[in-house]
C-alpha positions as CSV (number, residue, x, y, z in Angstrom):
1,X,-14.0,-0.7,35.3
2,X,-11.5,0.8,33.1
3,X,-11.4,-0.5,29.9
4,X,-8.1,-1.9,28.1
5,X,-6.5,-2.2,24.4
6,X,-4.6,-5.4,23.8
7,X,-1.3,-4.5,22.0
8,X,0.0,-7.8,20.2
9,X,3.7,-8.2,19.4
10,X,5.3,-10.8,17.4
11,X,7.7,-11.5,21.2
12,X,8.3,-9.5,24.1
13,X,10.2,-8.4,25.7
14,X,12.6,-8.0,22.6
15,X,16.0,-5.9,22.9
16,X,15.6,-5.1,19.0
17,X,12.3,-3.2,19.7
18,X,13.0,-0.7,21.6
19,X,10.4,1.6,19.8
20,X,7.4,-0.8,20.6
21,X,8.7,-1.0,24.6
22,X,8.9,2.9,24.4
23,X,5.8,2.9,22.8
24,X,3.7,0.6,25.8
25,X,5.2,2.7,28.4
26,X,4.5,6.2,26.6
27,X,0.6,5.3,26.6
28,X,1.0,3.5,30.4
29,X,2.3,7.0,30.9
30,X,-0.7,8.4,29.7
31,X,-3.4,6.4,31.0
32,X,-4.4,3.9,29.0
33,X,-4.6,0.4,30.5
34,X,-2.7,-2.5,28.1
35,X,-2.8,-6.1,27.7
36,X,0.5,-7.2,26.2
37,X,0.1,-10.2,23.8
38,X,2.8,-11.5,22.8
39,X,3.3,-14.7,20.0
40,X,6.0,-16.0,20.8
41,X,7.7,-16.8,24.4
42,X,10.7,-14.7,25.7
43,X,13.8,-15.5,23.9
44,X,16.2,-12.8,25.7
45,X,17.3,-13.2,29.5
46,X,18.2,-9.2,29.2
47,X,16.0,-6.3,28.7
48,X,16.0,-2.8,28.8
49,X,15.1,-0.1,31.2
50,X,12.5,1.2,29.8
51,X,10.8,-3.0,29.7
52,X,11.1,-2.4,33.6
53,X,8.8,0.3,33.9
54,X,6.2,-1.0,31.8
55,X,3.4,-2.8,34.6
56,X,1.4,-4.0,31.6
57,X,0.5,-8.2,32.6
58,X,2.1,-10.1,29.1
59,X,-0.6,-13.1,27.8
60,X,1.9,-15.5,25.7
61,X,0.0,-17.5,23.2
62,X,1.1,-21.0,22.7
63,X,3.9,-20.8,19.8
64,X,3.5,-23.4,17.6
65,X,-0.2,-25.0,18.3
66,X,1.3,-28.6,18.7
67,X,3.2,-27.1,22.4
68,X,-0.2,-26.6,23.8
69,X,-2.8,-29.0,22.4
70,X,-5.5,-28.9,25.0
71,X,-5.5,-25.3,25.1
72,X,-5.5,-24.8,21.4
73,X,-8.7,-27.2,21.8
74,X,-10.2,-25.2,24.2
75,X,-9.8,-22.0,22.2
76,X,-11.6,-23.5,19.2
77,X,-14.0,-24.8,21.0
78,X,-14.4,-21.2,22.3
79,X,-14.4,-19.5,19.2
80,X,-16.6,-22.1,17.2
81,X,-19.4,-20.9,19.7
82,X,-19.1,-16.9,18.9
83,X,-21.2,-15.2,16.4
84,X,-18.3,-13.9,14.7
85,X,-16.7,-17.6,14.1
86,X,-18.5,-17.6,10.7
87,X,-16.6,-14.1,9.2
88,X,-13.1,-15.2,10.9
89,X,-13.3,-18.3,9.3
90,X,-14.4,-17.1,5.9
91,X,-11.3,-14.9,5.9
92,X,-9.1,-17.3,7.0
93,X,-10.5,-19.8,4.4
94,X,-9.9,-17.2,1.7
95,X,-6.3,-16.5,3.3
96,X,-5.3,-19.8,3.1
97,X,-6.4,-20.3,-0.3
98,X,-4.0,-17.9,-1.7
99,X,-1.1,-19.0,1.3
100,X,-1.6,-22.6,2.1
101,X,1.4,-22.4,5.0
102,X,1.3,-24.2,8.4
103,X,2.1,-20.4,9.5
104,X,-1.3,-20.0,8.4
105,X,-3.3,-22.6,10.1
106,X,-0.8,-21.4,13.4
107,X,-2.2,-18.1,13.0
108,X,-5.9,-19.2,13.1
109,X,-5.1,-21.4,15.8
110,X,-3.6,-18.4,18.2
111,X,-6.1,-16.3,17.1
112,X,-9.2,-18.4,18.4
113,X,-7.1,-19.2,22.0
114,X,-6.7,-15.5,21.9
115,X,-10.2,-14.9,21.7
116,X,-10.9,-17.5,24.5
117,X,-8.2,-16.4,27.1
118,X,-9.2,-12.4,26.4
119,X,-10.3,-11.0,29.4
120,X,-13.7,-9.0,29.0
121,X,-12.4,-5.2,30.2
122,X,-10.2,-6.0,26.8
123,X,-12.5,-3.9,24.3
124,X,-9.9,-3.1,21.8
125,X,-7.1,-5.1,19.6
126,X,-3.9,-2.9,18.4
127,X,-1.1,-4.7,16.7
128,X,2.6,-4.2,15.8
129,X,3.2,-4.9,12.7
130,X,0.8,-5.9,9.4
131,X,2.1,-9.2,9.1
132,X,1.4,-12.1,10.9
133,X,0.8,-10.1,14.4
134,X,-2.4,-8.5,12.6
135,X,-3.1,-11.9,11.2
136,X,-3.9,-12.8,14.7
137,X,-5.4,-9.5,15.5
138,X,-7.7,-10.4,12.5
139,X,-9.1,-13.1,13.0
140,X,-9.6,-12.8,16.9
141,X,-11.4,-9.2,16.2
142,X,-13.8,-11.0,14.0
143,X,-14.3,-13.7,16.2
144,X,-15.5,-11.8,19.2
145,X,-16.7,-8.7,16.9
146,X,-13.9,-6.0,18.2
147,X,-12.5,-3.4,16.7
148,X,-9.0,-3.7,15.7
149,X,-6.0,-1.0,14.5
150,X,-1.8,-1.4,13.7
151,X,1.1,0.0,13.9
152,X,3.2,-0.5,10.7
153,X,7.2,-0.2,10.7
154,X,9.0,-2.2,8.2
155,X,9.8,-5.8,7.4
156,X,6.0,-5.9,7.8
157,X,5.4,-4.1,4.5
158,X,7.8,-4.8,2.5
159,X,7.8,-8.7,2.8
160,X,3.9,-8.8,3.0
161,X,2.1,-10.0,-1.0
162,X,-0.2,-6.4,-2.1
163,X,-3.3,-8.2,-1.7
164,X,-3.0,-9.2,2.0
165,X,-2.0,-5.7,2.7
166,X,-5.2,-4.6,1.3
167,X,-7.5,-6.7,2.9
168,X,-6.2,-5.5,6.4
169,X,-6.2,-2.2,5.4
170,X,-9.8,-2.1,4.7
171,X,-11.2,-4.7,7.9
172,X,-9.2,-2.6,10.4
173,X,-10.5,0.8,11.9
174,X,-7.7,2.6,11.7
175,X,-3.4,2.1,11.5
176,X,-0.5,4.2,11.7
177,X,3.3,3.8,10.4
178,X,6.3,5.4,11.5
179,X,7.6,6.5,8.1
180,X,6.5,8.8,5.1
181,X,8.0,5.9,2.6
182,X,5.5,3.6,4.3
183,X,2.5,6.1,4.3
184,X,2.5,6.5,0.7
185,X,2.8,2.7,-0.2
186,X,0.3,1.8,2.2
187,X,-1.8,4.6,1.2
188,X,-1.8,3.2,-2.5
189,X,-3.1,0.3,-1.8
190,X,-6.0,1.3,0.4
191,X,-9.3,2.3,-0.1
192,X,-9.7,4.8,2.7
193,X,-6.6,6.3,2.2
194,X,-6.7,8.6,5.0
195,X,-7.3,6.0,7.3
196,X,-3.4,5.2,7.6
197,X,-1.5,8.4,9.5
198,X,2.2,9.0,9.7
199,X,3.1,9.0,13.3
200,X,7.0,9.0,13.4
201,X,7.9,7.4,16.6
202,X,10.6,8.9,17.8
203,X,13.0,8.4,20.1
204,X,13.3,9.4,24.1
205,X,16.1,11.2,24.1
206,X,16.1,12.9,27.5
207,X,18.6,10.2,29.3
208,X,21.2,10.8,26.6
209,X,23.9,13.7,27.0
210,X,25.8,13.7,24.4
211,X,30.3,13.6,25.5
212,X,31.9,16.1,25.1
213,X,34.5,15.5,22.0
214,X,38.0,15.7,23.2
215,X,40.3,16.4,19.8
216,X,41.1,12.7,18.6
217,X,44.4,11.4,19.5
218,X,45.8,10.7,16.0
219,X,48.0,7.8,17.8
220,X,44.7,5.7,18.4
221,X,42.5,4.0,16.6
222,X,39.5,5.7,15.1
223,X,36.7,4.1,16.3
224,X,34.2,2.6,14.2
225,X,30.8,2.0,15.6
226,X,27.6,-0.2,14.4
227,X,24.5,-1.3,16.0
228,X,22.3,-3.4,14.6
229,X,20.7,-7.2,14.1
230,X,23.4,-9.4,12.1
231,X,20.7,-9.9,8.9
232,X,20.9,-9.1,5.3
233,X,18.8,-5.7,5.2
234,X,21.1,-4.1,7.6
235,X,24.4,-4.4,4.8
236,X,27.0,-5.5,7.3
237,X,29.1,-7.6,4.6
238,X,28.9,-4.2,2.4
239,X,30.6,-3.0,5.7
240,X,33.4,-5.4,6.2
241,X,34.3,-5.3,2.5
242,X,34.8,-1.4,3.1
243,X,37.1,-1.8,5.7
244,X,38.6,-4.5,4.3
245,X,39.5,-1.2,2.1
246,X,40.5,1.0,4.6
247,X,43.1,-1.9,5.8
248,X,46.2,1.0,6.1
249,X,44.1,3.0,8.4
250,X,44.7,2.6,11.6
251,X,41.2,2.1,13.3
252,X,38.5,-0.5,15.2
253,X,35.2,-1.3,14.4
254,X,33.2,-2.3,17.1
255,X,29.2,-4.0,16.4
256,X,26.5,-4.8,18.5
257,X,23.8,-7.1,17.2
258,X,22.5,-10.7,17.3
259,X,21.6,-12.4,14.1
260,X,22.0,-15.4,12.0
261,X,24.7,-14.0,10.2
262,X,26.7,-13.2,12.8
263,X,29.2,-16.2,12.2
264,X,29.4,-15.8,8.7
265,X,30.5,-11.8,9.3
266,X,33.5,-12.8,11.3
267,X,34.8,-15.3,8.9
268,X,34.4,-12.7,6.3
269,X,36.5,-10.5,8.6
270,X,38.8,-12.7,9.2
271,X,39.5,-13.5,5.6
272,X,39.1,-10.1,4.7
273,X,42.3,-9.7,7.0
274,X,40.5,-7.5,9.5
275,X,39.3,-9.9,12.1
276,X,41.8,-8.6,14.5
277,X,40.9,-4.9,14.3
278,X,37.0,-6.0,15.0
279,X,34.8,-6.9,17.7
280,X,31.7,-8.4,17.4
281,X,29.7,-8.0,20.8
282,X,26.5,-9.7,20.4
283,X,23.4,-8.9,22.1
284,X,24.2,-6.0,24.6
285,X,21.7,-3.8,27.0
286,X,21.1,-0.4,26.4
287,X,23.7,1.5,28.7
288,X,26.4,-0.9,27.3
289,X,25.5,0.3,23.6
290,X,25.7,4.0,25.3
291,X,29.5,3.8,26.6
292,X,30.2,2.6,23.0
293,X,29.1,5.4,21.2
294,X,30.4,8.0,23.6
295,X,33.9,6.8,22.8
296,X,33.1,6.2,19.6
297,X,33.9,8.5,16.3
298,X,31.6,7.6,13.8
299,X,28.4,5.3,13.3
300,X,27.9,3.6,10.2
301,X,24.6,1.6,9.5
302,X,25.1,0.4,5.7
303,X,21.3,-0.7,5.3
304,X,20.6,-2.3,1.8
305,X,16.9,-3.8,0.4
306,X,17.1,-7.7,1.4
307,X,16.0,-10.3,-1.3
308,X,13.1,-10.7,0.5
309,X,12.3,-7.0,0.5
310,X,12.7,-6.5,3.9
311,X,14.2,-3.5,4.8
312,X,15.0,-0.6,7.3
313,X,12.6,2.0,8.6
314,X,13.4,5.0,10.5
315,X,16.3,2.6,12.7
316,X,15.9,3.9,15.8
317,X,20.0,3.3,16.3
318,X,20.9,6.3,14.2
319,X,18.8,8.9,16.3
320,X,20.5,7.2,19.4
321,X,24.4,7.7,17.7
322,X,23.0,11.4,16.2
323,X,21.5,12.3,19.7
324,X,25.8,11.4,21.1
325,X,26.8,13.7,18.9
326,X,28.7,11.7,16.5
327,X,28.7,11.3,12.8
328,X,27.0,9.1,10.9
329,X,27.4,7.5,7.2
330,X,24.2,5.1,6.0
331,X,22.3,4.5,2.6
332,X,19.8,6.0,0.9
333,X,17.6,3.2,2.0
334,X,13.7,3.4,2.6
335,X,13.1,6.3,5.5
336,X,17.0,6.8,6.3
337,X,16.8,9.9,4.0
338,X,13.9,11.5,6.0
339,X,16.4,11.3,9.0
340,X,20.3,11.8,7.6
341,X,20.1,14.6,5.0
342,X,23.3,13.7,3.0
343,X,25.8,16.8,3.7
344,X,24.6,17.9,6.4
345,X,23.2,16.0,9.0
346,X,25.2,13.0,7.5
347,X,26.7,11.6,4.8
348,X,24.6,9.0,2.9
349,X,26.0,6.2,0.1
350,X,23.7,4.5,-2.3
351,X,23.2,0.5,-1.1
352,X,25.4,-2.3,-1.9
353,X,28.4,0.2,-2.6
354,X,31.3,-0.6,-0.4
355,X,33.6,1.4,-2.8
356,X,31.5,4.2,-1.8
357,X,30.8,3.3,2.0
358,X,35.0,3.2,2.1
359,X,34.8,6.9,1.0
360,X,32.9,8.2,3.3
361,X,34.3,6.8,6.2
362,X,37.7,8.0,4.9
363,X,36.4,11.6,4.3
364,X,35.3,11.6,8.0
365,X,38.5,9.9,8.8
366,X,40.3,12.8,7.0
367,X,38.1,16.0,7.7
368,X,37.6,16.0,11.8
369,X,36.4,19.7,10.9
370,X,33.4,18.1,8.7
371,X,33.1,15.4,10.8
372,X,32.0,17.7,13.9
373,X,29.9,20.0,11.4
374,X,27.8,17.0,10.5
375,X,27.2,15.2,14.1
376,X,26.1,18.7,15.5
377,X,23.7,19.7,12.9
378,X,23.0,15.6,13.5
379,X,22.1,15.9,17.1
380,X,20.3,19.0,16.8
381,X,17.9,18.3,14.5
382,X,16.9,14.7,16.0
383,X,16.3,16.4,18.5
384,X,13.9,18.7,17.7
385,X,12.3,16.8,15.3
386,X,12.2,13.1,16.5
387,X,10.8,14.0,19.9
388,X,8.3,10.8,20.8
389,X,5.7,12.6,22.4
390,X,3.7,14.1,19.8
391,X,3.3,10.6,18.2
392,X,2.3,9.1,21.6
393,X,0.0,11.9,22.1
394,X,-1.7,10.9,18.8
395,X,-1.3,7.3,19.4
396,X,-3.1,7.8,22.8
397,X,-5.3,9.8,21.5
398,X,-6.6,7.6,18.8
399,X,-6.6,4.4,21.2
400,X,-8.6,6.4,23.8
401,X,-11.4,6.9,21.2
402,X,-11.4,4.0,20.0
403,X,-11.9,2.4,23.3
404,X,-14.5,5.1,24.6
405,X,-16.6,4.2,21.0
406,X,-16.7,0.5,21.8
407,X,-17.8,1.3,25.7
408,X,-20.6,3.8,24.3
C-alpha cells in the first residue's frame, strides 16, 4: 500500500491560496499520495481550476470543539491511550502556560481527533503555515510518534512570539519557506539552521499569454488594477489616498479581494471623492481576475507591515500581473524586493507613502515608453526565475524521503 503525507491547511479550498492548491496538485502530479486536512470548513462556494484537478480526499476537523462534542470525546479518548499522549501533552501544557487562549485548548482538541480519525497508510504530517496549522501538526505527530515538516509563507512568521517559533523549529524534521526574508529570520532563531530551505514557490505560468498592448487610447481611462484580500498588510487605504491625488487624471481603478475592510475602503473612496471612478469586485475566480489584467495598464499592490506584524511574502498576484505583461508599482515590503527590482522590473515606493505611491503611478501614467520597458523586463524575468517546478521537485523530493524513512 502506498504510503501518504497529510498536508494540513488552516481551510480549503481557499481562493486566497492559490500557491498551497498549486502546491497539492504539483506533488499529485508527481506521485505522492495526500491527505488534505483542513481546520476549518469551506467558506467559499467558488474555487479555482487548479482545486478541480487536485483528487486528494479533504478530512475537515471540527472547528471550534463545542460543534462536535462526541467526536472531540472520542479523539481524546483516542489519544489518551497512545504512547506519545504523555510528550503532546507536556508541550501543550508548557504552550499554554505562556498563551493561556481558548485557541489553545481548540488546537489540542483538533489535534487528538486528528490523531484518532488518521488513517494508518498516513505516515507523514506536512503543514502550511508555523502557526496554529503546525500547532495541530504538533501535537498530533507527538501523539502517534510521526514525523512532522512545514511550509512557511508569511502572516505565520511574522505574527508568531520568537519562542514558539523556536520550539517548532527544533521538534519538526524538516520545513521550508518561500522567501529569502523568511529563511534568514527563521534561520536565526533555530538551532539546526540548515534544517529550514528556501524553496520559492513559484507560480504556473504556462496558461497565461500575456495581450498584446495596443497603444493606449488617451481618450479612455487608464486602468488601474489591484488584487488582493481587503486587510491592513496589503495598504489599500495608502491606495485610495493616492488616487484621491491623482483626482484630475482621467482613469479607473478596479480591485479584487474579500476582506473585512472592504466596507470601510469604499466609504473612504467615496469621501475621498473617487467612489465613482472605482470598482470594488469582491471575491472573483481566476479567469475573471485574468480579463482584468489583460485590459488593464498597470497593477499596483501597496503592501505595508500591519500592526500585528503580518505582512506580505512573495504575493503571488504580482507574478500573475508581471507574467500579463503589465507594469507594476508596490513597496519595499518583506520579499517584494526579491521580485520587483525598483527601475527595472518595476517601480517600488517605501510603505505607508501615498505621496510617493501617487508618483509612481503618475510617472507610468506619463511615460508609456517606461511603462512598457518595465512590464517586459517584468514578465521576462518572472518567468525565468519563478518557474514552480524546481520548488515542487524539492518539495517532492524531500516528502518522498521522508515518507520512504518512516516505512523503512
Amino acid at each position: 500500500m502506498q504510503k501518504r503525507v497529510a498536508i494540513l491547511v488552516k481551510g480549503y479550498p481557499r481562493l486566497s491560496e492559490t500557491f498551497i492548491a498549486q502546491e497539492i496538485a504539483g506533488l499529485q502530479d508527481r506521485g505522492l499520495g495526500q491527505l488534505i486536512v483542513s481546520l476549518r470548513q469551506p467558506g467559499e462556494t467558488k474555487v479555482h481550476p487548479v482545486h478541480r484537478k487536485i483528487t486528494a480526499p479533504v478530512l475537515y476537523l471540527p472547528e471550534y470543539l463545542k460543534d462536535d462534542p462526541a467526536r472531540v470525546k472520542r479523539g481524546r479518548e483516542f489519544a489518551e491511550r497512545q504512547p506519545g499522549f504523555a510528550e503532546a501533552e507536556k508541550l501543550f501544557q508548557a504552550d499554554l502556560a505562556r498563551d493561556h487562549t481558548a485557541n489553545r485548548y481548540r488546537r489540542f482538541g483538533q489535534a487528538c481527533v486528528l490523531a484518532a480519525e488518521l488513517p494508518k497508510d498516513v505516515t507523514w504530517l506536512h503543514t502550511h503555515y508555523l502557526h496554529t496549522p503546525a500547532s495541530v501538526a504538533r501535537y498530533a505527530a507527538a501523539i502517534l510518534g510521526l514525523g512532522w515538516s512545514f511550509s512557511a509563507h508569511a502572516k505565520d512568521i511574522w505574527t508568531s512570539e520568537a519562542w514558539e517559533l523556536a520550539e517548532k523549529l527544533e521538534s519538526s524534521a524538516f520545513g521550508v519557506t518561500c522567501t529569502a526574508t523568511n529563511l534568514d529570520y527563521l534561520r536565526s532563531l533555530a538551532k539546526q539552521p540548515k534544517k529550514v530551505e528556501l524553496v520559492y514557490h513559484g507560480l504556473d505560468l504556462s496558461g497565461i499569454a500575456p495581450p498584446k498592448r495596443e497603444t493606449r487610447d488617451p481618450s479612455r481611462p487608464f486602468r488601474i488594477v489591484s488584487v488582493g484580500r481587503a486587510v491592513e498588510k496589503k495598504g489599500y487605504a495608502d491606495l485610495v489616498r493616492a488616487l484621491a491625488r491623482l483626482k484630475d487624471r482621467n482613469w479607473h481603478f478596479d480591485h479584487v479581494g474579500g476582506g473585512t475592510l472592504a466596507k470601510k475602503l469604499k466609504d473612504q473612496a467615496d469621501k475621498a471623492g473617487i467612489g465613482g471612478r472605482t470598482t470594488w469586485h469582491g471575491s472573483r475566480e481566476r479567469g475573471e481576475v485574468f480579463d482584468l489584467l489583460a485590459n488593464a495598464d498597470l497593477f499596483v499592490l501597496p503592501s505595508r507591515i500591519a500592526k500585528s506584524g503580518d505582512r506580505d511574502g512573495l504575493p503571488n498576484v504580482l507574478m500573475e500581473a508581471q507574467a500579463h505583461r503589465l507594469p507594476v508599482v508596490s513597496t519595499r515590503v518583506s520579499a517584494i524586493p526579491e521580485l520587483v527590482t525598483d527601475g527595472e522590473t518595476g517601480l517600488l515606493v517605501e510603505e505607508r507613502d501615498p505621496k510617493a505611491l501617487a508618483e509612481a503611478i503618475a510617472r507610468l501614467m506619463d511615460d508609456p515608453a517606461l511603462a512598457l520597458r518595465l512590464a517586459e523586463a517584468g514578465e521576462r524575468r518572472v518567468r525565468e526565475k519563478f518557474s514552480p517546478e524546481p520548488g515542487l521537485d524539492r518539495v517532492a523530493t524531500l516528502l518522498g524521503d521522508a515518507v520512504r524513512a518512516e516505512a523503512a
